[in-house]
C-alpha positions in Angstrom: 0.0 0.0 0.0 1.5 3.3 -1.1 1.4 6.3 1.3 -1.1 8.3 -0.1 -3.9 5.3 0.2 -2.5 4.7 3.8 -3.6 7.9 4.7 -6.7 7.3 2.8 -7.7 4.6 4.5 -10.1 5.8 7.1 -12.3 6.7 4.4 -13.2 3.3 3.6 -15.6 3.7 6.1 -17.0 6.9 5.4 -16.8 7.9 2.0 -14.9 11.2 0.9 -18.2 13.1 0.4 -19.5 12.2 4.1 -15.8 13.2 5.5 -16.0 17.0 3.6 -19.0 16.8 4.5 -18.5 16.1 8.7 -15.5 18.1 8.5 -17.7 21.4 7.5 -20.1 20.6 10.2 -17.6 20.8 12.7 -16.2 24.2 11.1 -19.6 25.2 10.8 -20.4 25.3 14.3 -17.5 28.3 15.0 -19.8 30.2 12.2 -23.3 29.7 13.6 -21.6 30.3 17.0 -20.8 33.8 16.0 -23.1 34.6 13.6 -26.4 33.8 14.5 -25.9 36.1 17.5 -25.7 39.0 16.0 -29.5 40.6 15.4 -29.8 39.3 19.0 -27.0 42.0 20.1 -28.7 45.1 20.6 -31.7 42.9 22.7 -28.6 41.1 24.8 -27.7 44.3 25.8 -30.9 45.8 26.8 -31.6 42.9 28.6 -28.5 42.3 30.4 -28.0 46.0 31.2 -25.3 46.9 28.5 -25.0 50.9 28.3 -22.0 51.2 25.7 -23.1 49.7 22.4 -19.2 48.9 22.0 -19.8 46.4 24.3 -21.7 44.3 22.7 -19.4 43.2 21.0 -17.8 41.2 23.7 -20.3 38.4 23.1 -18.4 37.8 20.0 -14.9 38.4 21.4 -15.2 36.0 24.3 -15.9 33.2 22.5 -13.3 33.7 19.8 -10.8 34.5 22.7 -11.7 30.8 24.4 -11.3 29.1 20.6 -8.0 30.7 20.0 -6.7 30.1 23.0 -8.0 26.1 23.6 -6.6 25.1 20.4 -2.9 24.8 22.0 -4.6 22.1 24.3 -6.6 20.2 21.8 -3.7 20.0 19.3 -1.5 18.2 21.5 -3.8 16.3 23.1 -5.4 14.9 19.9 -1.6 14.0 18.6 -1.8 11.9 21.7 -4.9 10.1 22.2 -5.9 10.3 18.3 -9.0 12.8 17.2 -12.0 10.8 18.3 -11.8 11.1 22.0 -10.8 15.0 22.5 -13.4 16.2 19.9 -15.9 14.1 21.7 -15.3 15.9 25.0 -15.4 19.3 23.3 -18.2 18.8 21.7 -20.2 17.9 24.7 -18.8 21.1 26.2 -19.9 23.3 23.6 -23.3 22.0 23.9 -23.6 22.7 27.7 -21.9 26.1 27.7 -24.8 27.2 24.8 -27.2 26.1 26.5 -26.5 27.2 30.1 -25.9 30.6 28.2 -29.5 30.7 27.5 -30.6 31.3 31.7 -27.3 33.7 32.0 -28.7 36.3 34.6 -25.9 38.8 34.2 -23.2 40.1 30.8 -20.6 38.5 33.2 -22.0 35.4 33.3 -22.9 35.4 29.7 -19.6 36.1 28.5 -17.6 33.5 30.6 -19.7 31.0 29.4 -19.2 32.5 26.0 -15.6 32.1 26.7 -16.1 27.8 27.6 -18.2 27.6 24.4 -15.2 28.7 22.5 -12.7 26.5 24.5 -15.4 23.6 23.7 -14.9 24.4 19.8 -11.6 24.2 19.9 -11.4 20.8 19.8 -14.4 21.3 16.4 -11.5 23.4 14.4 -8.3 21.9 15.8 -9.2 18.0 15.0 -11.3 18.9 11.9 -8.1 20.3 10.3 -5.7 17.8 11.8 -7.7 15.1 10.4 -7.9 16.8 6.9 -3.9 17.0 7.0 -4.2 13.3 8.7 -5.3 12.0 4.6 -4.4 14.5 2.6 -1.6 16.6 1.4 -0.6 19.3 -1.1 -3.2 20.9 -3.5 -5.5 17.8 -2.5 -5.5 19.1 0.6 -6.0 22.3 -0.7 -9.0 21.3 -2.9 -10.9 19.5 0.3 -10.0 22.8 2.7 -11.9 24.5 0.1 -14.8 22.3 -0.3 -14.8 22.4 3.3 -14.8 26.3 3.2 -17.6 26.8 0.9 -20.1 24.4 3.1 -18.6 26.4 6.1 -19.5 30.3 4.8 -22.8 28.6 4.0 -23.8 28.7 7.7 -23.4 32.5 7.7 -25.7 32.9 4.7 -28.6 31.3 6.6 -27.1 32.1 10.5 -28.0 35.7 10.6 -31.4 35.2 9.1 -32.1 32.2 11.5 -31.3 34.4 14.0 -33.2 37.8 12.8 -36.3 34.6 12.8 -35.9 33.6 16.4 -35.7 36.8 17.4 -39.4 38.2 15.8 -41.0 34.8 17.7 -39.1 34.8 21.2 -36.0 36.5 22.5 -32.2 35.9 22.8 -32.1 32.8 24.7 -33.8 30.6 22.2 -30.8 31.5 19.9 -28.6 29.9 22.7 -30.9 26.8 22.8 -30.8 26.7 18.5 -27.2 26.2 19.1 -27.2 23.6 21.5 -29.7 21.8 19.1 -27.2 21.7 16.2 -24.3 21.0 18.4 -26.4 17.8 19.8 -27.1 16.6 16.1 -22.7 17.3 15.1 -22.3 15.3 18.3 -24.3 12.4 17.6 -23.2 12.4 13.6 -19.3 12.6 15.0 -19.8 9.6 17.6 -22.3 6.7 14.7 -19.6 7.8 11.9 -16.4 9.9 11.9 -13.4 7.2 11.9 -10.1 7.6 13.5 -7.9 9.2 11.0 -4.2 9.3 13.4 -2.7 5.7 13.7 -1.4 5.0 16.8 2.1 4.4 14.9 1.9 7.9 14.2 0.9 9.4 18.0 3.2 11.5 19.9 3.9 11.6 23.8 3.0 13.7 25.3 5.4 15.7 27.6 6.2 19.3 28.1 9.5 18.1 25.7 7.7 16.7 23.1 4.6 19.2 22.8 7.6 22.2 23.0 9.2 20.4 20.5 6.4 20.0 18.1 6.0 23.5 18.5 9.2 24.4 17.2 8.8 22.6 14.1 6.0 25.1 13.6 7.6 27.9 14.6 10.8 27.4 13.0 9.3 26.7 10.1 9.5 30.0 7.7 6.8 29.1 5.6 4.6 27.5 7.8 5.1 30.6 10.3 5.1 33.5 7.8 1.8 31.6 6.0 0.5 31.5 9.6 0.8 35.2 10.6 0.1 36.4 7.3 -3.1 34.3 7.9 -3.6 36.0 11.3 -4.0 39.4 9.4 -6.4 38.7 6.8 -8.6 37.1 9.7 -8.2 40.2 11.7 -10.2 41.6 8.3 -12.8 39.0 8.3 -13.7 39.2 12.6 -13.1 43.4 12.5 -16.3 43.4 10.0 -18.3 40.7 11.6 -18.0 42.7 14.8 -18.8 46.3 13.0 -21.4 44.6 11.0 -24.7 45.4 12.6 -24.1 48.8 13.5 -22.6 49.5 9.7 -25.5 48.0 8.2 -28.1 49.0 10.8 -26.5 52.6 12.5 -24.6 53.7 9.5 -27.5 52.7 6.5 -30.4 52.1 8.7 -31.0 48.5 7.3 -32.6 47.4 9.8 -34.4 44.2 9.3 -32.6 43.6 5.5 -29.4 43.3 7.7 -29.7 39.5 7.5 -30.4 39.2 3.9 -27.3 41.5 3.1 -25.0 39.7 5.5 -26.1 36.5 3.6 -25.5 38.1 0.2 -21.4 38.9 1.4 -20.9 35.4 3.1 -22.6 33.9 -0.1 -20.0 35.1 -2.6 -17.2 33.8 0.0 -19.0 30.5 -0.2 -19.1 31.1 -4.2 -14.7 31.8 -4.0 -14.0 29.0 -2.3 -16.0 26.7 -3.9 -14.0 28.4 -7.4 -10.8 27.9 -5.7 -11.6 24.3 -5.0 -11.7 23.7 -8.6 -8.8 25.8 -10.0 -6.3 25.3 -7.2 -5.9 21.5 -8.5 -4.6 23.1 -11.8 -3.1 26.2 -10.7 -1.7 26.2 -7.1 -1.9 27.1 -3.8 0.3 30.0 -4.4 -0.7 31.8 -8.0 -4.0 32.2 -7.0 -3.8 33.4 -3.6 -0.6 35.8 -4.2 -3.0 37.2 -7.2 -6.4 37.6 -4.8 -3.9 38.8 -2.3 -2.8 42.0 -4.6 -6.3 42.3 -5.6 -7.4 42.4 -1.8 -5.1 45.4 -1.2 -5.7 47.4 -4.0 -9.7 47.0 -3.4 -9.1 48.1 0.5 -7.1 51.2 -1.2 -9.7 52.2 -3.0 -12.4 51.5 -0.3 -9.8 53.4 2.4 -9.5 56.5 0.1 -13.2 56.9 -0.7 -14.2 56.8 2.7 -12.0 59.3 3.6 -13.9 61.7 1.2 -17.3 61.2 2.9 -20.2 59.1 3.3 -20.3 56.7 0.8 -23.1 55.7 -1.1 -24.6 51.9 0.3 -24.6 50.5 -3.4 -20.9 51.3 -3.8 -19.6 50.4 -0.5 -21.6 47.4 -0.8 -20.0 46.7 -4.2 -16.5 47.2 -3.0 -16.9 44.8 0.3 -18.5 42.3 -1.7 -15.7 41.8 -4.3 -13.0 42.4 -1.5 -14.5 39.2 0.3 -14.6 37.7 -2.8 -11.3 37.8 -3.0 -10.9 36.4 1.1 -12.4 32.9 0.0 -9.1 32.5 -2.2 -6.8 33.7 0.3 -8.1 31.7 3.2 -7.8 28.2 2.3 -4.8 28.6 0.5 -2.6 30.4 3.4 -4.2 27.6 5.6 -2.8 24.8 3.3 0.3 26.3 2.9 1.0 26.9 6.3 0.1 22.9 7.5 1.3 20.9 4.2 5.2 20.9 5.8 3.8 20.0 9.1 1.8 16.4 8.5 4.2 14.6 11.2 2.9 16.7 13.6 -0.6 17.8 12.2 -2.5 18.1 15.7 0.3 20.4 17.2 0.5 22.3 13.6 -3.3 22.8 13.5 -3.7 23.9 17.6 -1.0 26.6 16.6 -2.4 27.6 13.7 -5.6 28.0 14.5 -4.4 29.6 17.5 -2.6 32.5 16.2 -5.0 32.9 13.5 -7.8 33.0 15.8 -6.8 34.7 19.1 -4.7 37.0 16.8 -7.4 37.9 14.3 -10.1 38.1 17.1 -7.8 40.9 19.0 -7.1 42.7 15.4 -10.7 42.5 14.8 -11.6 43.4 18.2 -9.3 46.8 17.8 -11.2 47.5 14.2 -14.3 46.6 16.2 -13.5 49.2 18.4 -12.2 51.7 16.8 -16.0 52.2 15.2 -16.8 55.9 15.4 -19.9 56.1 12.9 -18.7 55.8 9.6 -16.5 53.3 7.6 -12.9 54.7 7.6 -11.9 52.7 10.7 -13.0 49.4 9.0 -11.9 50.3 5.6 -8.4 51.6 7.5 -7.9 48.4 9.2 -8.9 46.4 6.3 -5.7 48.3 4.3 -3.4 47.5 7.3 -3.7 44.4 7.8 -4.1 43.3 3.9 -0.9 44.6 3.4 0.8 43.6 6.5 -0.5 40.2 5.0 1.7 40.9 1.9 4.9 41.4 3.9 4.7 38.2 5.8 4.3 36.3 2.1 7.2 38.2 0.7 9.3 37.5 3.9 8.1 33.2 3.8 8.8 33.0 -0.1 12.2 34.8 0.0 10.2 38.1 -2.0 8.9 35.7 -4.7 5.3 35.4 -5.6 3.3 33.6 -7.7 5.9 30.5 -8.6 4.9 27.0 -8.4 5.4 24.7 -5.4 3.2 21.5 -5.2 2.9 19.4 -8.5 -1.0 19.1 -9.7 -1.7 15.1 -8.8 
């Protein structure tokens, strides 16, 4: 048996389709998790006694905080003890910490068990990635990430509007309890079907010596860790608009209840470019077309960044320019990610946790400052959006020696 259909293996019992298809259900939940509370924002804070509409935003920040920073324990751990059992237990916590958030009496409360939700899927990001690396490499990897992707920005298409729905029949808690419910059905799909996709030939100890050490392969690695930060900053992007979104869409444009549908319309083209990168990166590479959508990303923030500086900008236009800067996200994303993993399969687990780490804590705390920094009208987005698209340039120059666009992985 050759090495690629060793890795393969555990599919014999799940089918490729099923796998993607399990794999973006576990993503999926880190979407809905975010996304489906946000027309329940302004109502969270009126209820929970919220005076700066800033604040809101920590519902979102909490739970990103507890996913970024978990994923260094699930990654060794599921190098360890193989996927299965850690994703089980993470799961399980997920699904309590929802729905205890539903009887939260205080913001406090709320947001510490916002923070355990996001420990609990951890284990949902860490071990879906892991086992994607665990049975395939290069641009195949490349190719499922995507698949994976495009079922994943799905969720956000349909999250908002499921929870703009809840919201005209009860109140905030039931979107808690909507969460639990899909996080009960991932569970119970995970434990009847998902194989174990790390051999125990291929587990690691696990001591401070050998975690630290798988660590430094990642870190040490200049690809892997230039791919990695550079992935950190276009995330920063994507979690700066999610939490400015409402109050852009709603404060800025007055929206009000089409907020939904136009949230779906910007996570529907994302779902759209990675399901087009799925199908071109086989032929093209990891590295042409995400260097390409990363020069197009930048020069479409320019554009956005100068414009707003001039004054308010019409909703058609600043619409138009977002849409087709997100666009170009669902290239970028994937292929960073792949990048950044495919010289780390030996220690995938490990890889993944610090990956999804930096990428996650780091791009929750840049979008947390854009966030922040909201003051009424789109400069501060569209400024942060510039920074950190190019900061994501410098990183690629610095990890491919100033080269772009060349060739890495053979098409197989």
């Amino acid at each position: 048996m050759d090495e690629t259909a060793a890795r393969e293996e555990p599919l014999r019992s799940i089918g490729t389709a099923e796998f993607i298809a399990l794999s973006a259900a576990l993503m999926s939940l880190n979407a809905m998790a975010i996304d489906i509370m946000l027309p329940g924002l302004q109502q969270i804070g009126a209820a929970l006694g919220v005076a700066e509409e800033n604040h809101r935003q920590f519902v979102i920040t909490a739970y990103v905080v507890g996913l970024g920073v978990a994923q260094l324990f699930f990654g060794p751990i599921s190098d360890r003890f193989g996927r299965r059992g850690p994703l089980m237990t993470g799961l399980i916590l997920y699904l309590v910490a929802a729905i205890a958030a539903a009887f939260a009496p205080s913001f406090a409360l709320l947001l510490v068990l916002r923070f355990l939700q996001g420990v609990g899927a951890a284990a949902t990001r860490v071990i879906a990635v892991s086992a994607i690396r665990d049975v395939f490499g290069g641009r195949r990897m490349a190719e499922v990430l995507s698949m994976v992707m495009m079922v994943f920005m799905v969720i956000p298409v349909m999250a908002p509007s499921l929870g703009q729905l809840i919201m005209i029949f009860g109140s905030w808690p039931e979107i808690f309890l909507a969460m639990g419910g899909l996080a009960l059905a991932v569970t119970i799909w995970v434990w009847l079907r998902l194989p174990e996709t790390l051999p125990p030939s291929m587990r690691r100890a696990l001591s401070v010596r050998v975690v630290a050490e798988g660590f430094g392969y990642v870190v040490t690695n200049r690809v892997a860790f230039c791919y990695m930060l550079a992935a950190m900053a276009i995330f920063g992007a994507l979690f700066g608009f999610i939490n400015s979104a409402q109050q852009i869409y709603v404060d800025i444009y007055g929206l009000g209840t089409w907020f939904p549908l136009l949230f779906a319309v910007g996570a529907g083209l994302m779902a759209l470019s990675s399901f087009t990168n799925s199908r071109l990166v086989g032929r093209l590479g990891m590295r042409r077309l995400s260097h390409g959508a990363l020069l197009s990303f930048i020069a479409l923030n320019a554009l956005w960044l100068v414009l707003s500086l001039m004054g308010p900008m019409p909703f058609p236009l600043f619409f138009l320019l977002f849409s087709a800067s997100m666009f170009m996200f669902g290239w970028i994303g994937p292929n960073f990610n792949s990048i950044a993993m495919e010289p780390l399969g030996h220690v995938a687990g490990t890889a993944a946790a610090v990956l999804g780490f930096v990428t996650t804590l780091g791009g929750g705390v840049l979008g947390a400052l854009i966030g922040q920094a909201f003051d009424g009208t789109l400069t501060p987005l569209a400024g942060g959006y510039f920074a950190v698209s190019v900061a994501g340039l410098i990183l690629v120059l610095i990890g491919e020696r100033g080269r772009l666009f060349h060739a890495v992985n053979p098409p197989v």
